[in-house]
C-alpha positions in Angstrom: -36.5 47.8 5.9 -33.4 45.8 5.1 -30.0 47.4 4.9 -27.8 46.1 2.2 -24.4 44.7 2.9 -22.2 46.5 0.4 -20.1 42.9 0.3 -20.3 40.0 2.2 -17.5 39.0 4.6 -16.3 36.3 7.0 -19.2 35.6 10.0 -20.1 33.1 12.1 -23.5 31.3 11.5 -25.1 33.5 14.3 -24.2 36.9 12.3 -25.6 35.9 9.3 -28.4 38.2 8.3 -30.9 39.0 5.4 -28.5 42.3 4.5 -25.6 39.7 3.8 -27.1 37.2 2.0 -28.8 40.2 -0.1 -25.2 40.8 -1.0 -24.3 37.5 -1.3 -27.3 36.6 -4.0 -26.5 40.4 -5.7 -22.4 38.8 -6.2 -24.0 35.6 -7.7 -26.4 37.9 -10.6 -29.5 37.7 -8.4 -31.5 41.0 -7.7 -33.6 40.3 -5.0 -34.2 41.9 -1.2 -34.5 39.5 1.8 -36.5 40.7 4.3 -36.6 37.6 7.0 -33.8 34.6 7.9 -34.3 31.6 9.7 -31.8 28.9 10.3 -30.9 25.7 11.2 -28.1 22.9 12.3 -28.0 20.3 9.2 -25.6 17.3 9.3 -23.2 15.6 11.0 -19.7 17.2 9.5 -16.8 16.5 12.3 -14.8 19.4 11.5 -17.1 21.7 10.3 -20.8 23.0 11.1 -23.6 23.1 8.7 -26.2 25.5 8.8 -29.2 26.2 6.5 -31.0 29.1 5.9 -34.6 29.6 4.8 -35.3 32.7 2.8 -37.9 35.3 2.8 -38.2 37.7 -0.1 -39.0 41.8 -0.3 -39.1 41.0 -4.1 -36.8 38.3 -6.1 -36.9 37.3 -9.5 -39.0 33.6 -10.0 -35.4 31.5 -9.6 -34.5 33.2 -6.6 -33.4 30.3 -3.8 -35.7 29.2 -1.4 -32.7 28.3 0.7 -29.0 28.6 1.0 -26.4 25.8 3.1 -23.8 27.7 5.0 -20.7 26.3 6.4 -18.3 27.2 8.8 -15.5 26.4 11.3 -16.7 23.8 13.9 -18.2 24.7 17.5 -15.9 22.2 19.2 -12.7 23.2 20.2 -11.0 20.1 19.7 -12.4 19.9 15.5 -12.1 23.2 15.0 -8.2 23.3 16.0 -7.9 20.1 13.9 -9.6 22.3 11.0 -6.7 24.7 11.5 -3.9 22.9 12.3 -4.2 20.4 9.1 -5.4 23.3 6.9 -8.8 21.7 6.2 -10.7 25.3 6.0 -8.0 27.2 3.8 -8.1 24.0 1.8 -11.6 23.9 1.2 -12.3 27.4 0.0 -9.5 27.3 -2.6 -10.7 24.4 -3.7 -14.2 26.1 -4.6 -12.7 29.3 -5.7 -9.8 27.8 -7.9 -10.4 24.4 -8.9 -13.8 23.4 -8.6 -14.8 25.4 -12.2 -12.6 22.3 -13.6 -12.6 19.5 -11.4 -15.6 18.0 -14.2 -17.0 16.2 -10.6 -20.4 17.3 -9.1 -20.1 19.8 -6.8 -22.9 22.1 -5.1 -22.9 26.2 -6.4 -21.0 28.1 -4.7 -22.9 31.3 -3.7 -19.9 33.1 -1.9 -16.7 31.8 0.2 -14.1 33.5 1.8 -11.0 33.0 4.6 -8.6 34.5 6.8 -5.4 33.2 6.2 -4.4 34.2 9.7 -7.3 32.9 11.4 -8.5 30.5 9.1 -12.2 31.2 10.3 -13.9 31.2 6.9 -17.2 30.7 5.7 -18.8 29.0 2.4 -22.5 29.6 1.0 -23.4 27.0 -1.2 -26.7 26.0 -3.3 -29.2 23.7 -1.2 -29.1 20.4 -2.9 -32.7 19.4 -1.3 -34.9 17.1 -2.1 -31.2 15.1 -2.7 -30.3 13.7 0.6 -26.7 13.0 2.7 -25.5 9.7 2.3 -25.1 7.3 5.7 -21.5 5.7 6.4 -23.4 3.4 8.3 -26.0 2.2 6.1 -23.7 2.6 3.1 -25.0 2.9 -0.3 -27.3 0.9 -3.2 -25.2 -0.4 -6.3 -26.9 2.5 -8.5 -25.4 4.6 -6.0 -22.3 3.5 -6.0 -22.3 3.3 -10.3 -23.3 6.9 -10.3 -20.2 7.6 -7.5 -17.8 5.7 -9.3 -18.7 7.5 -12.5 -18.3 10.7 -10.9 -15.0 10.0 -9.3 -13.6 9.2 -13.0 -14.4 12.7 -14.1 -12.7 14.0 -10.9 -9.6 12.5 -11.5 -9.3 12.5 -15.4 -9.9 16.4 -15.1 -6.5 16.7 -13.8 -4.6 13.7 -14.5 -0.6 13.7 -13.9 -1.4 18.0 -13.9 1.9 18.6 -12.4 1.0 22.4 -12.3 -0.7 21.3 -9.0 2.8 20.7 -7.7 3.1 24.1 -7.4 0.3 25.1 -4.9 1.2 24.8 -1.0 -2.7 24.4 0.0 -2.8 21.0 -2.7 -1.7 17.9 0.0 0.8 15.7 -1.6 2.0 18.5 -3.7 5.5 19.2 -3.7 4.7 22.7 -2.2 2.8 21.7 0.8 4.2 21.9 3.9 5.4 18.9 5.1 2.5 16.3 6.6 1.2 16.2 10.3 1.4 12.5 9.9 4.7 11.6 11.2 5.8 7.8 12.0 5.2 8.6 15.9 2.5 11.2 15.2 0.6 7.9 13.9 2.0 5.0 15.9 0.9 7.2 19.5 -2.2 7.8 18.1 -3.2 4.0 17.0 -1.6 3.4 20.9 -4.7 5.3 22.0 -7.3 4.4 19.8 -6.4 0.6 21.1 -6.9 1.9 24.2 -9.8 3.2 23.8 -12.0 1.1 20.8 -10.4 -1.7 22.0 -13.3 -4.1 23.0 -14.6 -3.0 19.7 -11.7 -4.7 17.5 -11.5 -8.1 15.8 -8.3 -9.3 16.3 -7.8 -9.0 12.6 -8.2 -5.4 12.8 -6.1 -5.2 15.1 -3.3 -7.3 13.6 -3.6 -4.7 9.8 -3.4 -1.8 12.8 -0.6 -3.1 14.3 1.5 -3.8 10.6 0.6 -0.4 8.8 1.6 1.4 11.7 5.1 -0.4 12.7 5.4 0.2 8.4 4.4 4.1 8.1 7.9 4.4 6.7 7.5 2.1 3.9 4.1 3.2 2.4 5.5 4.9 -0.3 4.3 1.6 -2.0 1.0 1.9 -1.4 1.1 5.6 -2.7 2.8 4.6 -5.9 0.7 5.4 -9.8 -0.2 8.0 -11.8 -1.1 11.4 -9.8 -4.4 13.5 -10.6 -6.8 15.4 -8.6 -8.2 13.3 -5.6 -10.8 13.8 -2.6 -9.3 12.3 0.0 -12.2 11.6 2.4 -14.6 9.8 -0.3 -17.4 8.5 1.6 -21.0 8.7 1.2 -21.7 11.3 4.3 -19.5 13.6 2.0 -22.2 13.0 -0.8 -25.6 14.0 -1.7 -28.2 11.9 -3.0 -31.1 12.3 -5.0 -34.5 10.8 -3.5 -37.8 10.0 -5.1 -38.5 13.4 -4.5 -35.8 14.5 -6.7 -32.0 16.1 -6.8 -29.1 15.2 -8.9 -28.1 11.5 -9.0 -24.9 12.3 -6.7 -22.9 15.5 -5.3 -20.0 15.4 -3.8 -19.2 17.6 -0.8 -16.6 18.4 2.4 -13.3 19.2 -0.1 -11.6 19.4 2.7 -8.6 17.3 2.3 -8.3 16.8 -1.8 -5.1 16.3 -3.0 -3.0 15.7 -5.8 -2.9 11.4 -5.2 -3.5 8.5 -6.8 -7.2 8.1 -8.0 -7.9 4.6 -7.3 -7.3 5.5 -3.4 -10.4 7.4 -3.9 -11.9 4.1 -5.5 -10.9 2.1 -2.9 -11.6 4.2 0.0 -15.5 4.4 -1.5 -15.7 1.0 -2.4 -14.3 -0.4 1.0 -16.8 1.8 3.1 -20.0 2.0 1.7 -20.3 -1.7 0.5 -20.6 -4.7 2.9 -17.9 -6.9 2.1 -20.2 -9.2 0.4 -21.3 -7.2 -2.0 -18.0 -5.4 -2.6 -16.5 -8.2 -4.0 -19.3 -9.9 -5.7 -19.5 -6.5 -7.9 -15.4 -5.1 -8.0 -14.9 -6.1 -11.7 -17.8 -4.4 -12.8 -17.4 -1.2 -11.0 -13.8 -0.7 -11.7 -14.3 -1.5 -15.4 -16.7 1.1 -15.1 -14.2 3.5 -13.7 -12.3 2.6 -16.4 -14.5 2.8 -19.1 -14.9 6.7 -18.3 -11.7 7.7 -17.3 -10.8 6.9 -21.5 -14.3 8.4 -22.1 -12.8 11.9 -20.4 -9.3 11.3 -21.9 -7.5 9.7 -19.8 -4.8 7.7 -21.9 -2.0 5.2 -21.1 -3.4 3.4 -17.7 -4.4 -0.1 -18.2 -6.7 -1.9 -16.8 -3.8 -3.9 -14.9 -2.4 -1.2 -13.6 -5.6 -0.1 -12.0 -6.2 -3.2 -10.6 -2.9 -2.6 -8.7 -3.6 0.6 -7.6 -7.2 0.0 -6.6 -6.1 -3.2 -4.5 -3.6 -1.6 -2.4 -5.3 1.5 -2.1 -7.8 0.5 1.1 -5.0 1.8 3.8 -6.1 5.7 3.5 -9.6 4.8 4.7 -8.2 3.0 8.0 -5.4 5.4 8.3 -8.2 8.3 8.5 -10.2 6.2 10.8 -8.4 5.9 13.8 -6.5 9.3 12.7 -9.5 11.4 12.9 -11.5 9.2 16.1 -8.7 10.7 17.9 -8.1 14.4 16.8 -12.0 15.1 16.8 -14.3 16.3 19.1 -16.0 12.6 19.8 -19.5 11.6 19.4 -21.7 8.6 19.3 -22.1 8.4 16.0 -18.4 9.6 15.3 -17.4 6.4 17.6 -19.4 3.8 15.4 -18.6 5.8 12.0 -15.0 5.1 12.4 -15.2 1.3 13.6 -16.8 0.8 10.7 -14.7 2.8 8.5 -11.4 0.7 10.1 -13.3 -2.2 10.2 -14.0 -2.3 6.3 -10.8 -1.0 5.3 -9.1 -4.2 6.9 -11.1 -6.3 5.3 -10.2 -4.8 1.9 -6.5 -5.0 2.6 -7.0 -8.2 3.8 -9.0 -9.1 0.8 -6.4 -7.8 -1.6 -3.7 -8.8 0.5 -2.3 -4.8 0.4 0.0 -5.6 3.0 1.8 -8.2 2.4 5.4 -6.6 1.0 4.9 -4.4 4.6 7.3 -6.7 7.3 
């Protein structure tokens, strides 16, 4: 017989149990009994770990889940104190308890989340968005993909456009509450140093060069952060997305809200753009998928941003994707795919800058 939890709390994966997700179903309206749990690694998060849990029911109504996605702090030691030390985990459950209900984006149910403030070990139970599939950094994404992703970053940001009340909340980066960024000019010129040394003989000289310029510049990149401020992801890439299949899902949802802030939105353009088209294709369709983005950012309200200024913003917006490459290669617990993730991540990102020519007023 199953005992019920009276209300879920924070766990690792391995103490997760049919008594707590009992509770956690009975908190979300559902009145069913689990009798049986089985689980399983999904993913290939770097700072946090992905479980999912198959469901077997004493009784449950006809809607009841099948299966729930869990998330939690990362095994490694190395991404999990990253996790902590930017504020990733505290970042992400406010996110889903506070903004999400308005954020207009795509986002996956939220069954039950929860963190120590102390600890920062926290864990979220969200909706399994299967038959829809994780998008691939390395193979990128299909125009109709990247329509539906652009689309859906325009209702992100036009749900809080210039919302200066986010100012005011300490676990928002970029507000003017949050503590002051990690990302200091030799924080990021030692770790560029070392991810030289290390990627090296995987760099183009190019690369390199862009590297070598936004680094020397950190100080002066108030530029490339200039325009109008709204809600922004931060890390928008298609492994952070979910895509349906020909055996169903939504069109696209948008995951891993670890590192939103309160930015410019065509960095978030940019940073998707850059990564998850070849460079061939990015620029043969640009035009048409920012006067898409556009287009819906008036169709949700947006008013006052012309299609000038977003070409501006969008074409100097490619430096957060490189920035976070080599940032993250070397604060992570590494991997194989990690390794080739972020090459290509840096690799497309100075192509963009190069293309848009982002860096030139940086000497």
């Amino acid at each position: 017989m199953t005992l019920l939890s009276e209300r879920p709390d924070i766990r690792p994966p391995g103490a997760i149990d049919a008594a707590w997700l009992t509770a956690v179903l009975r908190e979300g309206g559902v009145d069913a009994v689990i009798d049986r749990v089985s689980s399983r690694p999904i993913g290939a998060g770097q700072i946090g770990d992905s479980v999912r849990f198959e469901l077997s029911y004493a009784h449950a109504p006809a809607d009841a889940p099948a299966s729930l996605v869990g998330k939690f702090p990362s095994a490694g030691a190395e991404s999990r104190a990253t996790g902590v030390a930017l504020g990733n985990y505290y970042r992400e459950v406010r996110f889903y308890q506070q903004l999400a209900p308005t954020a207009r984006i795509s986002t996956p149910r939220c069954w039950f989340t929860d963190v120590d403030e102390a600890s920062h070990d926290f864990v979220l139970i969200m909706e399994d968005l299967a038959p829809a599939a994780v998008g691939d950094q390395l193979r990128g994404v299909s125009l109709e993909q990247a329509r539906a992703v652009i689309v859906e970053a325009a209702k992100l940001h036009a749900s809080h456009w210039a919302d200066d009340g986010l100012d005011a909340l300490p676990w928002v980066s970029g507000s003017k509450a949050a503590p002051a960024s990690a990302a200091t000019d030799g924080a990021v010129s030692m770790l560029w140093q070392g991810f030289k040394a290390r990627y090296g003989a995987r760099l183009a000289p190019e690369w390199s060069e862009v590297g070598d310029r936004l680094t020397a510049n950190f100080g002066k990149l108030g530029a490339l952060r200039e325009g109008p401020r709204c809600l922004t992801h931060n890390d928008f890439r298609p492994d952070n997305m979910m895509f349906a299949t020909a055996a169903g899902g939504r069109p696209v949802t948008v995951l891993d809200w670890q590192s939103f802030a309160y930015g410019v939105g065509a960095t978030d353009v940019a940073y998707f753009l850059a990564g998850a088209l070849a460079p061939d294709v990015r620029r043969a369709n640009e035009a048409e998928l920012l006067a898409l983005y556009h287009r819906t950012l008036l169709a949700e309200g947006v008013r006052g941003y012309e299609m000038d200024a977003l070409a501006r913003d969008y074409a100097r917006g490619g430096y957060l994707l490189f920035l976070t490459a080599f940032f993250a290669a070397m604060i992570v617990t590494p991997t194989a795919r990690g390794d080739d993730m972020f090459i290509q991540m840096l690799s497309s990102a100075a192509i963009h800058m190069l293309d848009h020519g982002a860096l030139d007023g940086l000497r």
